[in-house]
C-alpha positions, 0 to 999 in steps of 0.5 A: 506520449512523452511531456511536450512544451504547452501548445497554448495557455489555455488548454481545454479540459481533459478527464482525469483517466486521460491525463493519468494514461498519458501521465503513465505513458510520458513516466514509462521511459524513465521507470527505475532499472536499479535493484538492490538486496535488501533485508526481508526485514526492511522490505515494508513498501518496497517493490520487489524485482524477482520472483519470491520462490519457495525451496520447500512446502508450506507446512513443511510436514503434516502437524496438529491444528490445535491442542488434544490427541493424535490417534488413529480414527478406527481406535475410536469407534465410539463415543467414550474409547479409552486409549494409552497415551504413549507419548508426548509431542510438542511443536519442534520435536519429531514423535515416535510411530504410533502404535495401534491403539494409543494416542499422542498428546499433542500440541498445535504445529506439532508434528504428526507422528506416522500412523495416526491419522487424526487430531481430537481436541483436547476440549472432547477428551477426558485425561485418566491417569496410567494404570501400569508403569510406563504409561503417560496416562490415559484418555477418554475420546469423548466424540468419534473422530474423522481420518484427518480431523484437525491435521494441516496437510504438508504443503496445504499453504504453499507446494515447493517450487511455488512462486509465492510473489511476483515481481512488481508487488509492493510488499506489504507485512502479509507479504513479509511474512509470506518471504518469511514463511519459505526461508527467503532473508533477503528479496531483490528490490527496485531502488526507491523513487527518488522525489525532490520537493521544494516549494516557491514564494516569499510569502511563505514561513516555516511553523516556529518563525514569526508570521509576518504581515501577509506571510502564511506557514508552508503546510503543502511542503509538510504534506507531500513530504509526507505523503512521498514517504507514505508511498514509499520514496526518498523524499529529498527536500530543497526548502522554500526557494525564493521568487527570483527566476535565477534561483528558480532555474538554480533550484530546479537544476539542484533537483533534477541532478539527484532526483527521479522526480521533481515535485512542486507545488502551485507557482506555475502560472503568468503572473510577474512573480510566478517563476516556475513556468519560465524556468522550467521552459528554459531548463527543460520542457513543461506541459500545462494541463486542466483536468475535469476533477474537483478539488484540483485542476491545474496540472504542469507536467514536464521534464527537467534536463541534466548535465549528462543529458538525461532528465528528471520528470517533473510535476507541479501541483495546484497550490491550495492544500485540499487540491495538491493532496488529492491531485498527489494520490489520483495523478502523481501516485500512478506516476511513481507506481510506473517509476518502481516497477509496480503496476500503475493502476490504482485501488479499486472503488469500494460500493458503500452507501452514503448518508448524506444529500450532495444535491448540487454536484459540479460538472466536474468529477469530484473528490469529495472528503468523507468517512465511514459513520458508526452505522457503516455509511458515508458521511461527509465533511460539511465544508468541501472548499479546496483549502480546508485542510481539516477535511482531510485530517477528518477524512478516511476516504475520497469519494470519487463522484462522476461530474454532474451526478447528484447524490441522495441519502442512500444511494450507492457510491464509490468510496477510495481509503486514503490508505490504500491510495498511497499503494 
């Protein structure tokens, strides 16, 4: 369903995997069609728009797990076999046929010379000195090898021809070294989400600035921005825009015309000095939503016309910095997933056990800040107030407990990393 203007100033509760499908549902129009080629190199966060296909197999040819001798396993028919070295191979150089009853000193990656048919690590055999000229030497195989011990067989990791990413994945340094490892310098990319920030109120000051009575320094403008950049978008910050409606209606114009989204925080409500609501109504449309989570239930979602009579999606947050941090990674994340291509599912709870007693939960779902103790349970922050953000710095995770569940120490729960939220 597409953002619609608000059916009345108190909508009634909805679950949070309701408002992130119509979230989802409202972003898909304006997902991201541009593409650009961009280094491999430079490809960390960024959502690939084709296919990565290998040109060539993974190894490339059959080569040596470790260190020791490439020989022919029926050479060593027992224990304590003494073969001729004939020959020396490093990684990067190709070797000569092996001749019955010789063996290659080798190295790991190295080439397998043709004939041999397994490795013996160097740890099982004994080097003895040559006993004519010519010879590299001898060894001493300690232990009675198996065909294709220690070998890694051409295209084992990846056969020629395989897509090896698909598009729509994030990339992440696994998956630059895997473009890497098939020759692919260059991926196509989706263009990064852009995402103007700006935020609202008189009241607030940048940290270096003098406090003034009732002023408070602007952490939520540090945090988003912060957290836009953690999920892989251009963050285009506006500043702090003044309680006036014009300035409001101005700033929300500026935003729309360079972003894909626009992203505030707190402002949008009835009071005398809270702008947003009005501005937006005027430049745009605005849908107001409560949803059932805790910390965070106020929600604005909307759209913000253009001049060339597109529009930029928009999305206020609740002001309180607990709430606008946890409502960013569960409703404005599968947003921006839908904008770069990537799926918008979210990451998979993880089954830990807490070590702590939750005994008076709330009816709504809750976001509660926690992380993993030196004995591997979960472990809480002893204040869960919306504006304690020391909670989050504490915090590795969320803990995403259904409304009205109470928990006792050693229950199972469902546990969210913050580092995987921002994927």
């Amino acid at each position: 369903m597409s953002p619609t203007a608000p059916r009345s100033d108190r909508s009634p509760m909805q679950s949070l995997d309701e408002a992130v499908s119509r979230l989802i549902e409202g972003a898909r129009p304006h997902a991201i069609a541009e593409t650009e080629t961009i280094s491999t190199f430079d490809a960390l966060n960024r959502v690939l728009a084709e296919e990565v296909r290998s040109n060539l197999s993974v190894p490339p040819e059959d080569n040596s797990e470790m260190d020791g001798y490439a020989l022919r396993a029926t050479d060593v028919p027992v224990a304590g076999a003494v073969l001729v070295v004939s020959q020396r191979v490093p990684a990067g150089q190709v070797g000569q046929p092996l001749q019955p009853g010789t063996a290659a000193r080798i190295f790991t990656g190295a080439q397998i010379p043709s004939g041999a048919d397994a490795v013996v690590m160097q740890e099982l055999c004994d080097a003895m000195p040559p006993e004519r000229d010519g010879e590299l030497g001898r060894v001493r195989v300690q232990a009675v090898p198996a065909a294709g011990q220690a070998i890694r067989r051409r295209g084992e990791d990846v056969r020629q021809g395989a897509v090896v990413l698909s598009p729509g994945m994030r990339m992440t340094p696994q998956a630059m070294g895997m473009a890497a490892s098939v020759g692919a310098g260059q991926l196509r990319v989706r263009r990064k989400p852009r995402v103007a920030l700006f935020s609202t109120g008189d009241e607030l000051a940048m940290p270096g600035e003098p406090l003034k009575p009732g002023a408070i320094y602007n952490s939520n403008r540090f945090t988003l921005r912060g957290l836009l950049q953690a999920a892989g978008c251009d963050a285009i910050d506006l500043g702090i825009v003044p309680d006036k409606l014009d300035a409001t209606r101005e700033a929300l114009r500026r935003a729309a015309a360079q972003a894909d989204l626009v992203l505030t925080c707190g402002g949008v409500s009835v009071g005398e000095e809270d702008h947003l609501r009005p501005a937006l109504q005027a430049e745009g449309r605005l849908d107001l939503w409560s949803i059932a989570i805790k910390p965070g239930k106020p929600l604005a979602f909307g759209a913000v016309r253009r001049d060339d009579g597109g529009e930029a999606l928009y999305m206020g947050l609740p002001g309180n910095p607990v709430s606008s941090t946890v409502t960013f990674l569960v409703a404005v994340m599968p947003v921006l997933r839908v904008l770069c291509g990537a799926p918008p599912d979210g990451p998979k709870p993880i089954a830990m056990t807490a070590g702590f007693d939750w005994p008076k939960p709330n009816v709504r779902r809750e976001f509660l800040r926690a992380r993993v103790a030196s004995d591997g349970w979960l472990e809480i922050y002893p204040n869960q107030g919306s504006g304690v953000l020391t909670s989050m710095v504490w915090a590795d995770g969320l803990i995403d407990n259904p409304g009205g569940r109470a928990v006792a120490r050693g229950d199972t729960v469902s546990f969210l990393p913050l580092g995987l939220l921002l994927q």
